[in-house]
MARBA-3410 file (N, C-alpha, C, O; in Angstrom, 1 decimal):
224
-0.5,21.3,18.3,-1.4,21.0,19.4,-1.5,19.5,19.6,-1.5,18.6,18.7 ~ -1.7,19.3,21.0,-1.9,17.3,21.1,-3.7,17.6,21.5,-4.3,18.2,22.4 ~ -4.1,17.1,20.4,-5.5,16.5,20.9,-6.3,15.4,20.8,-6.3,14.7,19.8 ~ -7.1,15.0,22.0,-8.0,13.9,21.9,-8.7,14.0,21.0,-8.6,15.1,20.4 ~ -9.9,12.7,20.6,-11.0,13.0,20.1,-12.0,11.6,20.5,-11.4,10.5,20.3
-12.9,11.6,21.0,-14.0,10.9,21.4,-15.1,10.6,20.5,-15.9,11.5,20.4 ~ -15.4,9.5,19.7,-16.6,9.3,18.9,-17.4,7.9,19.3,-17.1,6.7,19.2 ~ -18.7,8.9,19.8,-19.7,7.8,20.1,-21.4,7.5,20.0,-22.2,6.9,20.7 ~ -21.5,8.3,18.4,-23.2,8.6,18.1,-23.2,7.4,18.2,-23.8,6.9,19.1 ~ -22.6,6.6,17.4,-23.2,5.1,16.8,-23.5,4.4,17.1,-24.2,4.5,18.1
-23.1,3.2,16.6,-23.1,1.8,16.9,-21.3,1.7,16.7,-20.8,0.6,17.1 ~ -20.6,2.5,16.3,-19.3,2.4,16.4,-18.9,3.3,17.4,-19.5,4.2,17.9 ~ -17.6,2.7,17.6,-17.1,3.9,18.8,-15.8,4.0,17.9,-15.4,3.5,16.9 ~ -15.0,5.1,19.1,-13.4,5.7,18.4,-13.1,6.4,19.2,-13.8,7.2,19.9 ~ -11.7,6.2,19.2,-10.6,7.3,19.7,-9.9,7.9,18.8,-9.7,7.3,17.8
-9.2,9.2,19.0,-8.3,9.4,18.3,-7.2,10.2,18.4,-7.6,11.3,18.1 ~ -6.2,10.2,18.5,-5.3,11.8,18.9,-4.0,11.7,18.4,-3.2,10.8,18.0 ~ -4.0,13.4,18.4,-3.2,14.0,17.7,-2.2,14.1,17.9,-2.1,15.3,17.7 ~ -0.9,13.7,18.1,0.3,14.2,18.3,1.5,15.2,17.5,2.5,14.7,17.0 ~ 1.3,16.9,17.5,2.0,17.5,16.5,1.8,17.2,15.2,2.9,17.1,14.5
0.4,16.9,14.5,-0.1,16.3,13.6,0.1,15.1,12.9,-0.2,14.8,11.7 ~ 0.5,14.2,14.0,0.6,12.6,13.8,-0.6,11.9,14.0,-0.8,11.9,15.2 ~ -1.9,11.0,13.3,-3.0,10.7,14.1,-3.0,9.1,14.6,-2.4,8.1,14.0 ~ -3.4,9.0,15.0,-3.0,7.6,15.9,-5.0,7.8,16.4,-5.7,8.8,16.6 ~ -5.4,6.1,16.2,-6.8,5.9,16.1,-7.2,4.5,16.9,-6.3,3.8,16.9
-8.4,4.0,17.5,-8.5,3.1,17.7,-10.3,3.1,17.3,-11.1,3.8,17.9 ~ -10.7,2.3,16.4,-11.7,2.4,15.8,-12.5,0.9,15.8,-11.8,-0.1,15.8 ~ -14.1,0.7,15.9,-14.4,-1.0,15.9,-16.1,-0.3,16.0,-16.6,0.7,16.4 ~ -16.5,-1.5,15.2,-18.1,-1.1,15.6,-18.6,-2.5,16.3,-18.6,-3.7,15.9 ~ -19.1,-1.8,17.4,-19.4,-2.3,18.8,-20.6,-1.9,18.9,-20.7,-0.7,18.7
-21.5,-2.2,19.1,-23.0,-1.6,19.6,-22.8,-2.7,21.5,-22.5,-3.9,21.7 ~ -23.1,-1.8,22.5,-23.2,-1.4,23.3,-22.1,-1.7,24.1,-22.0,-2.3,25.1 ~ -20.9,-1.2,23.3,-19.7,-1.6,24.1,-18.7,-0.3,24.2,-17.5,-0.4,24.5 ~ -19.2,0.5,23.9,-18.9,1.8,23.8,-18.1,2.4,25.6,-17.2,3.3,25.6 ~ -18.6,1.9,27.1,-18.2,1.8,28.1,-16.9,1.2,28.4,-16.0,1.7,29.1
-17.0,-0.3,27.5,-16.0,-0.9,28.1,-14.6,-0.6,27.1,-13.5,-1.1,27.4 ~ -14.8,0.4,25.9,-13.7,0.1,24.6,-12.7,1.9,25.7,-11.5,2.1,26.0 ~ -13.9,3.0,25.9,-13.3,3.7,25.3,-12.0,4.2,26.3,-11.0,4.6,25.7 ~ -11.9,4.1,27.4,-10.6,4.2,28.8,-9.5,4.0,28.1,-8.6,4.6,27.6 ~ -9.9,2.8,28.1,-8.7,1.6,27.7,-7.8,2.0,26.7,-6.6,2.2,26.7
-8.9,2.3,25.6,-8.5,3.0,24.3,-7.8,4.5,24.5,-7.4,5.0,23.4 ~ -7.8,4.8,25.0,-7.7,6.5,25.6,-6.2,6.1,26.4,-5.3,6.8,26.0 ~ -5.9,5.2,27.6,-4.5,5.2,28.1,-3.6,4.1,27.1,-2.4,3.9,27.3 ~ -4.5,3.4,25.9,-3.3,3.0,24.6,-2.5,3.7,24.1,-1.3,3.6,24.1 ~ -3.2,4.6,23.6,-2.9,6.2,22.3,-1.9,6.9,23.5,-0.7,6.9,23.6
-2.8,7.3,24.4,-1.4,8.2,25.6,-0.1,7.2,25.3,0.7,7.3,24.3 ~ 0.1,6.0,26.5,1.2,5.2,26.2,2.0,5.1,24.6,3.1,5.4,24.4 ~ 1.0,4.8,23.8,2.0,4.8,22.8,2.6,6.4,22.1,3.5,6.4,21.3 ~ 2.2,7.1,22.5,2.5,8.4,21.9,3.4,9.1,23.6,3.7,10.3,23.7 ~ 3.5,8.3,24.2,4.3,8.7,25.5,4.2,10.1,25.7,5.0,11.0,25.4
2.9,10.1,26.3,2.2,11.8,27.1,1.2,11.2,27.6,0.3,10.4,27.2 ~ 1.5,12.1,29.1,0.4,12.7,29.9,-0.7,13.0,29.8,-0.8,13.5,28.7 ~ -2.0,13.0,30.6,-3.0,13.5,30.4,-3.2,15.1,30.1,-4.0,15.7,29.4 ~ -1.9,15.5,31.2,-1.8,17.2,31.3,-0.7,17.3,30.0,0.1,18.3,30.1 ~ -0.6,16.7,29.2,-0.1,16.9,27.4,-0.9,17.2,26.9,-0.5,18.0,26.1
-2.5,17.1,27.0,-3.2,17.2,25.8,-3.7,18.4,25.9,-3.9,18.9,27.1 ~ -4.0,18.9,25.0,-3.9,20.8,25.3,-5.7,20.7,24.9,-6.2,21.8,25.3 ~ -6.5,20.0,24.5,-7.8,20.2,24.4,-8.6,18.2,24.0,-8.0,17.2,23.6 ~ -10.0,18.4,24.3,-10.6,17.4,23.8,-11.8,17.3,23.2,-12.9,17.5,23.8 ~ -11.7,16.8,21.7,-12.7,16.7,21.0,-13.7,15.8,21.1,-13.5,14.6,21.2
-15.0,16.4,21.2,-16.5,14.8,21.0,-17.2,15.1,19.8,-17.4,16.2,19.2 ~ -17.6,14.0,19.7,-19.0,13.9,18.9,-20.2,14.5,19.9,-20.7,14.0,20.9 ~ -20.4,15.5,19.3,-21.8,15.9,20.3,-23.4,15.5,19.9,-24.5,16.0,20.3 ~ -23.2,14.7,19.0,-24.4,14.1,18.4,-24.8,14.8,16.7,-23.9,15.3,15.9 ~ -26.1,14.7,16.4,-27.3,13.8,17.2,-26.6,12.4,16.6,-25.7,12.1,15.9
-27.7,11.4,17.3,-27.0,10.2,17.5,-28.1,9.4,18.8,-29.1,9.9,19.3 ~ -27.4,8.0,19.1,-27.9,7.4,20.2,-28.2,8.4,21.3,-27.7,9.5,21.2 ~ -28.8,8.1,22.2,-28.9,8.8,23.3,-27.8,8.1,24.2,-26.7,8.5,24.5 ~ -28.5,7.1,24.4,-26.9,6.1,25.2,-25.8,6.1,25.1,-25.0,6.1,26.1 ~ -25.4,6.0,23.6,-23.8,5.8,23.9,-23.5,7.1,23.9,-22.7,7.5,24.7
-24.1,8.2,23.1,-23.5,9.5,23.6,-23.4,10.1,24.5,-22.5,11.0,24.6 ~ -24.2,9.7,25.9,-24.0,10.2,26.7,-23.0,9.4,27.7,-22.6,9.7,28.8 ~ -22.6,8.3,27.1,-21.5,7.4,27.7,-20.3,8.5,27.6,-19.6,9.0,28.4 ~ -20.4,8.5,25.9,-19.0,9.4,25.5,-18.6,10.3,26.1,-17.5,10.6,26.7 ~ -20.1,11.0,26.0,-19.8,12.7,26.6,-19.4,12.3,28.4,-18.2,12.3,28.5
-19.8,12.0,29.0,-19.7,11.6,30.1,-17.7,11.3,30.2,-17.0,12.2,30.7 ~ -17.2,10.5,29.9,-16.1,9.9,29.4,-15.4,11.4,29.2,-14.7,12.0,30.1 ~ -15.9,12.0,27.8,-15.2,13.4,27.7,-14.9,14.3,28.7,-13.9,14.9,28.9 ~ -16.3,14.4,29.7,-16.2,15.5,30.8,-15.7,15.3,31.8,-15.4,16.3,32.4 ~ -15.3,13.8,32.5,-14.8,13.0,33.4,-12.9,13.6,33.2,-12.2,14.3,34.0
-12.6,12.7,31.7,-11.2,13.4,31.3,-10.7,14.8,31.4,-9.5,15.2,31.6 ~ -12.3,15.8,31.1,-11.7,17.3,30.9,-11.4,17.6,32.4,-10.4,18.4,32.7 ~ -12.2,17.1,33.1,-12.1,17.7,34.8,-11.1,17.3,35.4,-10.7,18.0,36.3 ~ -10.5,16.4,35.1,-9.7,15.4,35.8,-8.3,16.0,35.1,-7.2,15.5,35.4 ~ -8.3,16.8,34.2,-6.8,17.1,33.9,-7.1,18.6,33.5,-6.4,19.4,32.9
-8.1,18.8,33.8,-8.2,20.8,33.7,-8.0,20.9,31.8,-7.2,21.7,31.2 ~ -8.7,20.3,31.3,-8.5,20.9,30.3,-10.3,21.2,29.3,-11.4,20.8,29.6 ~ -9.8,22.2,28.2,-10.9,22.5,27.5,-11.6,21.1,26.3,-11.2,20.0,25.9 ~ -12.6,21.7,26.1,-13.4,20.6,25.0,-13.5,21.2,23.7,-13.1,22.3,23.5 ~ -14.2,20.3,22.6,-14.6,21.4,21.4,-15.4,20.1,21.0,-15.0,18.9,21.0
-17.0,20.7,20.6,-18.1,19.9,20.0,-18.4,20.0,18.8,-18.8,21.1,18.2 ~ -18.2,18.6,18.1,-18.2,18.4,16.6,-19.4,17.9,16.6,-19.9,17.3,17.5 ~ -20.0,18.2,15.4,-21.2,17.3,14.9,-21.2,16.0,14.5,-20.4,15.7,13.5 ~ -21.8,15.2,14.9,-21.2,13.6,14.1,-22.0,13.6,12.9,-21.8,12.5,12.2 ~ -22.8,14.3,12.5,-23.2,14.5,11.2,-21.8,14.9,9.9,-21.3,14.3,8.9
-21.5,15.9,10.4,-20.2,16.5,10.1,-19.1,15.1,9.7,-18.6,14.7,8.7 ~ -19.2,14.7,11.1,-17.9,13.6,10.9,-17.9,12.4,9.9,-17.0,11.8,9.3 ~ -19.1,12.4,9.8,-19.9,10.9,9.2,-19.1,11.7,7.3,-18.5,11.2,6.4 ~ -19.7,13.2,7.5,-19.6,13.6,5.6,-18.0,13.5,5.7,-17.3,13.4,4.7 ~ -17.5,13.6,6.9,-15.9,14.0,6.9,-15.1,12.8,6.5,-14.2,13.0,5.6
-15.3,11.6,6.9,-15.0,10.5,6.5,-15.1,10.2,5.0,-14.1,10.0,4.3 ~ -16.5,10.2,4.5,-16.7,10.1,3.2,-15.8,10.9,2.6,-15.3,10.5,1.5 ~ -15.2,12.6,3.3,-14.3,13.1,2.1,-12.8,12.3,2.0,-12.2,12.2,1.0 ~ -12.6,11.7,3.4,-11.4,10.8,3.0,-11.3,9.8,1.9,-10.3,9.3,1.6 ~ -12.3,9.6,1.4,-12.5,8.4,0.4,-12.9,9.1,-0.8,-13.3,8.4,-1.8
-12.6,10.7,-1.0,-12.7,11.2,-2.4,-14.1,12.0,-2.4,-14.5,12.4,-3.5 ~ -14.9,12.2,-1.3,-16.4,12.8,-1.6,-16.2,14.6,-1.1,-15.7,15.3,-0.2 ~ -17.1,14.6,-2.5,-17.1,16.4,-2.7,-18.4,16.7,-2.3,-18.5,17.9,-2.4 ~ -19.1,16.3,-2.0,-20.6,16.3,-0.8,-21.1,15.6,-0.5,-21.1,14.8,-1.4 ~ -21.8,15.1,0.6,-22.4,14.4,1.0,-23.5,15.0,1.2,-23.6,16.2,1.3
-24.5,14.1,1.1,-26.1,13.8,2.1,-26.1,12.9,3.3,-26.7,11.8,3.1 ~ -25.8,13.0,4.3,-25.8,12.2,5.1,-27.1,11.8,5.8,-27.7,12.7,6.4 ~ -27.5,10.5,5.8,-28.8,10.1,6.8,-28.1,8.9,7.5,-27.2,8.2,7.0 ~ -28.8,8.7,9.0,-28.0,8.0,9.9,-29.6,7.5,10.8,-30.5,8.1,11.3 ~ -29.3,6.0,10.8,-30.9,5.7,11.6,-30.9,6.5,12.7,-30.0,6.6,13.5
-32.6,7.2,12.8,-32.3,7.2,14.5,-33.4,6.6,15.2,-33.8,7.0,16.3 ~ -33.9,5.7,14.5,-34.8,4.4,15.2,-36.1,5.2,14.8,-36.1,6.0,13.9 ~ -37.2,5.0,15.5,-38.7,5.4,15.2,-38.7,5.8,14.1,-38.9,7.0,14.0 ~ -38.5,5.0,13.0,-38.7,5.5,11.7,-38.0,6.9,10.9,-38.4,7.4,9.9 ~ -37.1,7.3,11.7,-36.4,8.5,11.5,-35.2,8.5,11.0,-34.8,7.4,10.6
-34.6,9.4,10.8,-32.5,10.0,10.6,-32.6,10.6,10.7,-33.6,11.3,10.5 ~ -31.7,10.9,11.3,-30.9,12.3,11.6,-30.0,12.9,10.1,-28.9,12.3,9.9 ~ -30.3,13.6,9.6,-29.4,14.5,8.6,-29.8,15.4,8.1,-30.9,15.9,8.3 ~ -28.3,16.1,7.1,-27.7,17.2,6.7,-27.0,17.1,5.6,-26.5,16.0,5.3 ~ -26.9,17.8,5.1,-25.9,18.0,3.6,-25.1,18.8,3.9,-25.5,19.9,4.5
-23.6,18.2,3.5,-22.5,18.8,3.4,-21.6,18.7,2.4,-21.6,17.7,1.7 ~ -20.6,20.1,2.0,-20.2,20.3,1.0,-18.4,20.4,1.4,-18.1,20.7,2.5 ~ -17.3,20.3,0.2,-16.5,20.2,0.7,-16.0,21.8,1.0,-16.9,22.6,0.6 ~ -14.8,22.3,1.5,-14.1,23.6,1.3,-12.7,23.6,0.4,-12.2,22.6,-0.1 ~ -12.4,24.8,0.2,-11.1,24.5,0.0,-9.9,23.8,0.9,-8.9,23.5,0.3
-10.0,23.6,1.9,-9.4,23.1,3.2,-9.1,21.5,3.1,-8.2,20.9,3.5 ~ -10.3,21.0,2.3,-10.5,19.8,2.4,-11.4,19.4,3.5,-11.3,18.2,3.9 ~ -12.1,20.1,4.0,-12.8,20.3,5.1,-14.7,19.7,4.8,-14.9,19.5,3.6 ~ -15.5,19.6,5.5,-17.0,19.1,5.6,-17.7,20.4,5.8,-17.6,20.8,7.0 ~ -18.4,21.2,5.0,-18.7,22.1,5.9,-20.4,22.0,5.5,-20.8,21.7,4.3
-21.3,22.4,6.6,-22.6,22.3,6.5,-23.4,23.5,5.3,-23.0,24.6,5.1 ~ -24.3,22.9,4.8,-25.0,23.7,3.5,-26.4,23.7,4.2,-27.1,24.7,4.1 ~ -26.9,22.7,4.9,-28.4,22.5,5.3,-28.4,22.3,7.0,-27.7,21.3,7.4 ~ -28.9,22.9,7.8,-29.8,22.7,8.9,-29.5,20.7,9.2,-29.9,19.9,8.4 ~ -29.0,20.4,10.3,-29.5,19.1,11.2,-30.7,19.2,11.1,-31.2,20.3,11.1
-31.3,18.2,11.1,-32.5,17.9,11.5,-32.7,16.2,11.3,-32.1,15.3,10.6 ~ -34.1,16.0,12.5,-34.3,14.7,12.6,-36.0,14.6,11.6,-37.0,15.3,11.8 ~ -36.0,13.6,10.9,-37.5,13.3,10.0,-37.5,12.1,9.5,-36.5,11.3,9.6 ~ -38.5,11.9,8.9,-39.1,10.7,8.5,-38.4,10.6,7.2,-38.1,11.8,6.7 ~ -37.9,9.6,6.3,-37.0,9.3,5.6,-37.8,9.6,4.2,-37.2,9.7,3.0
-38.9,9.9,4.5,-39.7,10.3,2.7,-39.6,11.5,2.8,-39.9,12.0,1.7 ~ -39.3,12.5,3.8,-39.3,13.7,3.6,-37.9,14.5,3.2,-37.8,15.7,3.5 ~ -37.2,13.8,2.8,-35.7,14.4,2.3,-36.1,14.4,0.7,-37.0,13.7,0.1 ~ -35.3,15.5,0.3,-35.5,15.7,-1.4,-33.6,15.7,-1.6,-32.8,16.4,-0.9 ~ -33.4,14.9,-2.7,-32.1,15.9,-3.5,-31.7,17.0,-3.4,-32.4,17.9,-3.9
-30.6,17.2,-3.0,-30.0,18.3,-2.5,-29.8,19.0,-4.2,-29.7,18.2,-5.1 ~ -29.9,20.6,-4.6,-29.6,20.7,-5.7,-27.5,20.8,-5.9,-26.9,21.8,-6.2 ~ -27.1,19.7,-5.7,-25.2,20.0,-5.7,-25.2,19.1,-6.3,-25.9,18.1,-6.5 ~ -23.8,19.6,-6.9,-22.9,18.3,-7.8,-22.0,17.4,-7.3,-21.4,17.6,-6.3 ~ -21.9,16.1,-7.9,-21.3,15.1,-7.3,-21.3,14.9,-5.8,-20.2,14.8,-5.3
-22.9,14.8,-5.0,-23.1,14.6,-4.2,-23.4,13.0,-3.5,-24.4,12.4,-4.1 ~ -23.1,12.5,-2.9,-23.0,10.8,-2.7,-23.8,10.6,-1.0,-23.5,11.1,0.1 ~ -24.5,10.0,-1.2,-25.8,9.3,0.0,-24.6,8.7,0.5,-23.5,8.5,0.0 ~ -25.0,8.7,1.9,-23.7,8.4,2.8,-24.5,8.0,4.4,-25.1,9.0,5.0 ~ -24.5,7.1,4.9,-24.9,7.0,6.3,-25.7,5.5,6.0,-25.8,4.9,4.9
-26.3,5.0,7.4,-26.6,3.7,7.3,-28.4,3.5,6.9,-29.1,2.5,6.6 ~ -28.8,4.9,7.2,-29.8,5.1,7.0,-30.4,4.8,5.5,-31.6,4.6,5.4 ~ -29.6,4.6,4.3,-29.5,4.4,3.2,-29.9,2.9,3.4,-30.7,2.6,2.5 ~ -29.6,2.0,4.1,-29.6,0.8,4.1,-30.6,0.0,4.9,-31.0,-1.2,4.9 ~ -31.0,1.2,5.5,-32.2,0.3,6.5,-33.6,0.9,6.4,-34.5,0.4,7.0
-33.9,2.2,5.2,-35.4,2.5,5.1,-35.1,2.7,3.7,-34.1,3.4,3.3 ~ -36.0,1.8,2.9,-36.7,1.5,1.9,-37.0,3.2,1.2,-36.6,3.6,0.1 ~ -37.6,3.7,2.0,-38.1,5.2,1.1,-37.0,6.1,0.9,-37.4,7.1,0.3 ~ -35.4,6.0,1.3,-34.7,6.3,0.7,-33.7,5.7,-0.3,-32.7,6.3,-0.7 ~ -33.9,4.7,-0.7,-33.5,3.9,-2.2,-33.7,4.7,-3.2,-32.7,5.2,-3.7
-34.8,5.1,-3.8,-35.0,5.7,-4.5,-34.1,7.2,-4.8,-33.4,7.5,-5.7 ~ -34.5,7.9,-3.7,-33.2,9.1,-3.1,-32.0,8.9,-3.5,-31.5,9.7,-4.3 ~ -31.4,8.0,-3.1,-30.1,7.3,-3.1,-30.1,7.2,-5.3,-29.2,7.7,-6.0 ~ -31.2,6.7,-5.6,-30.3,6.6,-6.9,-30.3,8.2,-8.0,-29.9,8.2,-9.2 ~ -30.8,9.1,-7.4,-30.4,10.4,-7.6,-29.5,10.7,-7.4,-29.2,11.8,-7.9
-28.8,10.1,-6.9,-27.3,11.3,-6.4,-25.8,10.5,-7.0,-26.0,9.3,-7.3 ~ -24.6,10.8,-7.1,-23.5,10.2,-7.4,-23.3,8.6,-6.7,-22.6,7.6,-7.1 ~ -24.0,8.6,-5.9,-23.4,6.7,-5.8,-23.9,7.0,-3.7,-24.0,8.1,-3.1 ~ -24.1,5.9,-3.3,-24.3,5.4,-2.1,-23.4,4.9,-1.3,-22.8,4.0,-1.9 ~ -23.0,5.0,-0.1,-22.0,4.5,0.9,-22.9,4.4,2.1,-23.1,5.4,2.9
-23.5,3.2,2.4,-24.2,3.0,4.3,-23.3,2.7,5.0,-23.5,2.9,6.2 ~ -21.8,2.2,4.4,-21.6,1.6,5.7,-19.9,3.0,5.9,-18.7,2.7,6.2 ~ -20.4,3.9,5.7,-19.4,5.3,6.5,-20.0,5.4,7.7,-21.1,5.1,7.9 ~ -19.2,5.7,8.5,-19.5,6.0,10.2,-18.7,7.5,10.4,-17.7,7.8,9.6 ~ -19.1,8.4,11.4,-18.2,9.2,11.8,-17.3,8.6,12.9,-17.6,7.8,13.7
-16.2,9.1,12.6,-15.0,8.8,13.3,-14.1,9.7,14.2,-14.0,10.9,13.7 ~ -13.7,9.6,15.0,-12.7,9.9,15.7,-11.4,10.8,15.1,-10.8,11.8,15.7 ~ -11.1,10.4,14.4,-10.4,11.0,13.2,-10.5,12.1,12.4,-9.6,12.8,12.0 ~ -12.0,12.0,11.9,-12.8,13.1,10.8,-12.9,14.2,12.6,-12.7,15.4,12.6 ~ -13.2,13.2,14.0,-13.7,14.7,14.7,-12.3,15.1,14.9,-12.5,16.3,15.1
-11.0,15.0,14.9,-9.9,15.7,15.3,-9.5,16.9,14.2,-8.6,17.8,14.3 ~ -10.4,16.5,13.0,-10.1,17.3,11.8,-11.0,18.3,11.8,-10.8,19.5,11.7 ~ -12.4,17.8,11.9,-13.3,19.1,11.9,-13.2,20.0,13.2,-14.0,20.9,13.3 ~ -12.0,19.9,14.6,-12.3,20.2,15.6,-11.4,21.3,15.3,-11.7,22.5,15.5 ~ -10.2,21.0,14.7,-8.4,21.8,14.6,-9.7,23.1,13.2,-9.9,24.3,13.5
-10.3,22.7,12.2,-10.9,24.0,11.8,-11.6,24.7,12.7,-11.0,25.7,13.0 ~ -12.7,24.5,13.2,-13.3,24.8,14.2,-12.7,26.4,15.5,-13.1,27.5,16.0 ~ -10.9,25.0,15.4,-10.3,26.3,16.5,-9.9,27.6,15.7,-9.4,28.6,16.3 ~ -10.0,27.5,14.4,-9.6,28.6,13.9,-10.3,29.9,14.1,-9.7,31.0,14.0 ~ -11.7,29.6,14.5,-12.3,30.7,14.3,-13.4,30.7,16.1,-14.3,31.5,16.1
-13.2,30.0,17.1,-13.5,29.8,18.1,-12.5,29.2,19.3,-11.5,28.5,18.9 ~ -12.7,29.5,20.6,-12.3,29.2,21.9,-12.8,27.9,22.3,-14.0,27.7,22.5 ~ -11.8,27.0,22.4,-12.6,25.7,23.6,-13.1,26.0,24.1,-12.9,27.2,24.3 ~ -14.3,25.3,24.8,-15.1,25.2,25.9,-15.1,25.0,27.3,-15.0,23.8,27.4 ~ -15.1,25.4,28.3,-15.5,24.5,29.7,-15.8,22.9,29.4,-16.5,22.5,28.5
-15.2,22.4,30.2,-16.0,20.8,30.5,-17.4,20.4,30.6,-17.9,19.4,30.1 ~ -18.1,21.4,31.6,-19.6,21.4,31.7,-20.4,22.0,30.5,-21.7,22.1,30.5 ~ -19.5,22.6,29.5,-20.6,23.1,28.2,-20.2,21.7,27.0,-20.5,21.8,25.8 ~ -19.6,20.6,27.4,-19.8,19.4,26.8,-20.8,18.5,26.9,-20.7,17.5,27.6 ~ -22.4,18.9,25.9,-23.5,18.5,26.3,-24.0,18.0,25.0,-23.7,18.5,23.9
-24.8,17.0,25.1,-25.3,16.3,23.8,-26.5,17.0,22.8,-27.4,17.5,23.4 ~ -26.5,16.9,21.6,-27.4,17.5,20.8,-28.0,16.3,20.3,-27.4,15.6,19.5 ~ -29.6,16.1,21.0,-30.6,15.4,20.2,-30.8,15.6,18.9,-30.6,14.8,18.1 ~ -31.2,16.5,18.7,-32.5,17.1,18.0,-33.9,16.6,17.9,-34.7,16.8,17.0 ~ -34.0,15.9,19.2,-35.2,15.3,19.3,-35.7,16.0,21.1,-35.2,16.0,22.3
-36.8,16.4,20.6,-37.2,17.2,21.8,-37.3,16.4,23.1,-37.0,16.7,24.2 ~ -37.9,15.0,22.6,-38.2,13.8,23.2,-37.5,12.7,23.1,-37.8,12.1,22.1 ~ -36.8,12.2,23.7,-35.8,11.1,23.3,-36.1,10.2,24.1,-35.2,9.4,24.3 ~ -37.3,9.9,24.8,-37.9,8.6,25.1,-39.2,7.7,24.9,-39.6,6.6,25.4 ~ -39.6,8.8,24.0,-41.1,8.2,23.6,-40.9,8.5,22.2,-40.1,9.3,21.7
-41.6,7.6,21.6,-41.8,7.6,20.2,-43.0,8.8,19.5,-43.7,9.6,20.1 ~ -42.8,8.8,18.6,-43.5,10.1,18.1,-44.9,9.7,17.9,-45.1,8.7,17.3 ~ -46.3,10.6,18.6,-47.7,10.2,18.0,-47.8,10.5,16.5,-47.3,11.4,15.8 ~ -48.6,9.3,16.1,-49.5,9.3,14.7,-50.2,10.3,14.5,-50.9,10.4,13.4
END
């Protein structure tokens, strides 16, 4: 299969695609430049992999949680692409992607926490498969950074930037195999968690490419 892949929770953005299992990437962390990287980046990868839009047989996003902004830049971008060449989607978790990355670098689980501003993260623990794959052990969820406990797994490693920017998970962090803040999900990890994914599910429509908060409210901050 040729597939895209779109990643835009972060403060990084990414492209990525697949050609007959060749991956070709364009990766940079950018905080609010996520508009102007990702087109561009999207007719590079085509051009250099010499294919059409109506080549790519599906397209992968980050479906969050994540910024509100750039995700919805992304997804936006994704559904723009799907409509415009009739093709299907598939929505990864950028939680997912963030532990998926860490497995490229040798990790057999993750804890992933990732800021999501008002004192929060967004995370989940993930464990690897036989596949080589990220697969979820705990529930997404968004909370306050004192309310995470140690996952009970082995050789599990703190992973996200959230590690780096609230104080009340330091401590957390020296429970577990070792810390990594500065992993991002990538465009890459989504082209890998998307090809498992199709194993066992159908792409999507373009219009069921929709962002996952987990925050009921994503413009006001939370009452005391």
């Amino acid at each position: 299969m040729n597939l895209l892949a779109i990643e835009t929770a972060t403060e990084t953005c990414s492209v990525a695609l697949s050609v007959n299992g060749e991956v070709m990437e364009r990766f940079q962390k950018a905080p609010r430049q996520h508009a102007e990287l990702l087109l561009p980046w999207v007719e590079e990868l085509l051009a250099e992999a010499e294919l059409a839009y109506a080549a790519i047989d599906a397209i992968a996003f980050s479906r969050g949680p994540g910024s509100f902004t750039s995700l919805r830049i992304g997804i936006g971008v994704v559904q723009g692409l799907a409509w415009a060449s009739d093709r299907p989607v598939i929505p990864v978790s950028s939680l997912a992607a963030t532990a998926q990355t860490a497995a490229a670098d040798g990790a057999r689980a993750a804890l992933v926490a990732l800021d999501a501003r008002m004192d929060e993260v967004f995370t989940g623990v993930f464990q690897i498969n036989e596949n080589g794959v990220m697969q979820p052990v705990s529930a997404e969820r968004v909370c306050p950074p004192a309310d995470i406990k140690a996952p009970a797994l082995a050789e599990i490693v703190a992973i996200g930037n959230g590690f780096e920017r609230y104080a009340a998970l330091t401590a957390l962090a020296a429970q577990l195999q070792g810390v990594r803040p500065d992993v991002w999900p990538k465009a890459s990890s989504v082209l890998l968690l998307a090809q498992e994914w199709l194993k066992t599910n159908e792409p999507l429509a373009a219009e069921l490419a929709q962002p996952v908060y987990l925050r009921d409210d994503v413009a006001k901050k939370p009452v005391n």
